[in-house]
C-alpha positions in Angstrom: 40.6 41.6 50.0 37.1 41.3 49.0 33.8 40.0 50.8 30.7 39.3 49.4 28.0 38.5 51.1 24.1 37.7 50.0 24.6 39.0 46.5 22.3 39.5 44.2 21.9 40.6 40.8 19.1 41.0 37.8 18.4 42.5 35.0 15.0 43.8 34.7 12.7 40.5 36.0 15.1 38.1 35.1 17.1 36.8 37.9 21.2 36.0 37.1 22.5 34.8 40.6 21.3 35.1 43.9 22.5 35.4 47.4 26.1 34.6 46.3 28.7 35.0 49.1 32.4 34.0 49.6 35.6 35.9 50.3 38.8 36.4 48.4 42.0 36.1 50.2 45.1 38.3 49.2 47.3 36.7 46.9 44.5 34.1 45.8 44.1 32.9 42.8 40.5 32.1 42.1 38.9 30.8 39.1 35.0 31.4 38.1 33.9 28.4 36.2 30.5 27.8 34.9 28.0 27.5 31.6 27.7 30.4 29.2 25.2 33.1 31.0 25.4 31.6 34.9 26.6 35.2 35.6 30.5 34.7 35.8 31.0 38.3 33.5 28.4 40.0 35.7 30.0 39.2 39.0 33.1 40.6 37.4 31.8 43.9 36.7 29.7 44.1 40.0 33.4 43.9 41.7 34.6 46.6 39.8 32.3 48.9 40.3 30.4 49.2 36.9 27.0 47.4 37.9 25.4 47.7 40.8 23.8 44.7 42.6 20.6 44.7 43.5 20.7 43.4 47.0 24.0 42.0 49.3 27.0 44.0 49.4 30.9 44.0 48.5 33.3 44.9 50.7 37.3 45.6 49.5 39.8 46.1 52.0 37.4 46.5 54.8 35.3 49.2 53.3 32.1 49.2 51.2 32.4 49.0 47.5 29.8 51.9 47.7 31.9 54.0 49.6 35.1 53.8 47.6 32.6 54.5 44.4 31.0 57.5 46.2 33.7 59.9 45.7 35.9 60.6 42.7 39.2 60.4 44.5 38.3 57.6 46.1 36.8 55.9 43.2 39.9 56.4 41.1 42.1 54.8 43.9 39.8 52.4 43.4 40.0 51.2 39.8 43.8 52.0 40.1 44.4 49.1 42.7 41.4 46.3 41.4 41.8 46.4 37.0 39.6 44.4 34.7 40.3 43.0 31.2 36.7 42.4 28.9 36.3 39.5 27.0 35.7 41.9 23.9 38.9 43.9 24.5 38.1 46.6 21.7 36.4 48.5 23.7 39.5 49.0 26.0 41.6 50.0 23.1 41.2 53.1 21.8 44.4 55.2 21.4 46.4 55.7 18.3 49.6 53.3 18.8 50.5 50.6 21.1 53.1 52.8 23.6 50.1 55.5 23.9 47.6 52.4 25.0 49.6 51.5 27.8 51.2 54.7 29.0 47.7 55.8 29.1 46.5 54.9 32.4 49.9 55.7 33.9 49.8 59.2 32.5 46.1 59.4 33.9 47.5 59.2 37.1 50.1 62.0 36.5 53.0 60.0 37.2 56.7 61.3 36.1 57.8 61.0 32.7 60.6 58.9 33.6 58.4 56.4 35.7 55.8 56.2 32.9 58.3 55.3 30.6 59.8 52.8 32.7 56.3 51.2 33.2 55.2 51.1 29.8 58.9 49.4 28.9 58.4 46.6 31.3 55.2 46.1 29.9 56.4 45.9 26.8 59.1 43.5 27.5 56.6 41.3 29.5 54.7 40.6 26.3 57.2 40.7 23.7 55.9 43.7 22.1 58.2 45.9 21.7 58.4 45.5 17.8 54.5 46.3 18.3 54.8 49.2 20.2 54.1 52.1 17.6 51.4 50.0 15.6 47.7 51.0 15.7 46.5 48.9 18.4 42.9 48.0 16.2 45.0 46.8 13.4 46.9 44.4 15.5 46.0 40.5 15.8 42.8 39.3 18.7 45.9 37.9 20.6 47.7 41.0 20.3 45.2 43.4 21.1 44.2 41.0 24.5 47.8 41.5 25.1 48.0 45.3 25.0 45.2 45.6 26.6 46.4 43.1 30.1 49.8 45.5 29.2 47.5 48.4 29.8 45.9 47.4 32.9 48.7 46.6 34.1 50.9 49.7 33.6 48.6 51.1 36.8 49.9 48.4 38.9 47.3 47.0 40.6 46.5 44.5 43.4 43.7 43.0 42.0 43.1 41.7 38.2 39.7 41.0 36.8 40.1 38.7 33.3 37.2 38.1 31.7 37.8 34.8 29.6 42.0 36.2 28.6 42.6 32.8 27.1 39.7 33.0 24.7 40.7 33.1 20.7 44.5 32.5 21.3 46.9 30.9 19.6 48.4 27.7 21.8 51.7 29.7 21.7 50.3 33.0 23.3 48.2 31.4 25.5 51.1 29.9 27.1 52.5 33.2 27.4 49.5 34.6 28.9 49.5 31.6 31.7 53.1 32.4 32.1 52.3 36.0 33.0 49.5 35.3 35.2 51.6 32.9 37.4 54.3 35.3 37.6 51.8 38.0 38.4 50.4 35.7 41.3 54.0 34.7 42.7 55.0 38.5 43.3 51.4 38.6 45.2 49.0 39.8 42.9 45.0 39.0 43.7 43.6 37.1 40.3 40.1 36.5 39.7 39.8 34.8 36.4 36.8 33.3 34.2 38.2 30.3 31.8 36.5 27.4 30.3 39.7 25.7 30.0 40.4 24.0 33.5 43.1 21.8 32.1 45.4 24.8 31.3 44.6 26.3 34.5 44.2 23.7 37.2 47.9 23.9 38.1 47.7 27.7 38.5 44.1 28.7 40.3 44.2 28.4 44.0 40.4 28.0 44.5 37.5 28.2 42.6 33.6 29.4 42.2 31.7 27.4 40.4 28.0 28.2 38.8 25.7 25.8 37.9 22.0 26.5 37.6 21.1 26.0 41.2 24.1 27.4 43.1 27.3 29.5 43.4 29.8 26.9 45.5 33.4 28.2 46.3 36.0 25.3 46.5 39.8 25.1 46.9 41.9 23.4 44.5 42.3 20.5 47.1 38.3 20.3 47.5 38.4 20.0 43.6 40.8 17.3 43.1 39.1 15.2 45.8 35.6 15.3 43.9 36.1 13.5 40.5 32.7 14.4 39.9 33.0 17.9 40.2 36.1 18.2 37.6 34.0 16.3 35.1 31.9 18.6 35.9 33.5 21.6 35.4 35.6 19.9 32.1 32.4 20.1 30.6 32.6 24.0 30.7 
């Protein structure tokens, strides 16, 4: 689905990866792992679309990021098919109840009534938040609002999902419920491309992973991983 080759990004002088390049394969599940600031949120947002890299390009289906960005139809099929959830999810929350949050995208895309309601319900139901669903979504609880905001993104449905560090701040008991979702969400095919510092709650569920150290950007499959006690002390350490 995606292929990145020679990436690069900075900002200003200061350099926060270089000449990164691997491929994502659909239906992968691939983890980012890494110390705080090797560039793990950065590649995220490079891949959908809201930096731009300063050298080395991305390629999504066989076509240039920079193409699909070029034009707005294009661009919006875009963000429709690969969704993102931020590590600070208030700034993805921003209407006035729960319901209106995630039948926003949805409605965006000028679906039927009937199918936007039938979206928003499953959503609902996925989460367990239907007794939630006419609250103010900034009054809610940090697990709650990271869980209407995944709702929201994924009211549109799409093929790829961008998490930005979902399992930070949760309770143990929503947490599980999150890794539940995301395993379902990769068994019915969805592409995941996750950032986590907690590799023993995800190692049964990631597929491959990229891992930043000071020196490199290395892509290895779960298999690779296991074989290399090294590398999962390594990575633990995260």
């Amino acid at each position: 689905m995606f292929e990145i080759e020679n990436l690069g990004f900075s900002f200003g002088k200061k350099k926060v990866f270089e000449d990164i390049s691997f491929s994502v394969e659909e239906g992968e599940f691939l983890c980012l792992m890494g110390p705080n600031g090797s560039g793990k949120s950065t590649l995220l947002q490079v891949l959908e679309g809201f930096l731009t890299p300063k050298k080395g390009s991305v390629t999504y289906q066989g076509r240039n990021l920079n193409d699909w960005l070029g034009e707005s139809y294009t661009k919006k099929q875009y963000h429709q098919q690969v969704g993102i959830l931020f590590q600070n999810v208030d700034i993805q929350l921003f209407n006035s109840t729960v319901y209106d949050e995630i039948a926003f995208g949805p409605k965006q895309m000028q679906l039927p009534p009937n199918e936007i309601q039938r979206r928003v319900n499953d959503c609902l139901d996925i989460f367990g938040l239907n007794d939630l669903k006419d609250n103010v979504p900034y009054h809610l609880s940090g697990g709650e609002k990271r869980m209407v905001a995944l709702a929201s993104v994924l009211a549109l449905n799409p093929s790829v999902i961008l998490l930005d560090e979902p399992l930070i701040g949760l309770t143990n008991e929503n947490r599980q419920k999150m890794l539940k979702v995301f395993r379902q969400l990769n068994q019915i095919g969805k592409t995941i491309i996750l950032i986590t510092h907690y590799y023993q709650q995800i190692k049964d569920l990631a597929s491959s992973y990229l891992i930043f150290d000071e020196h490199q950007v290395e892509k290895k499959t779960r298999e690779q991983l296991n074989q290399n006690q090294d590398l999962i002390a390594q990575v633990e350490k995260y």
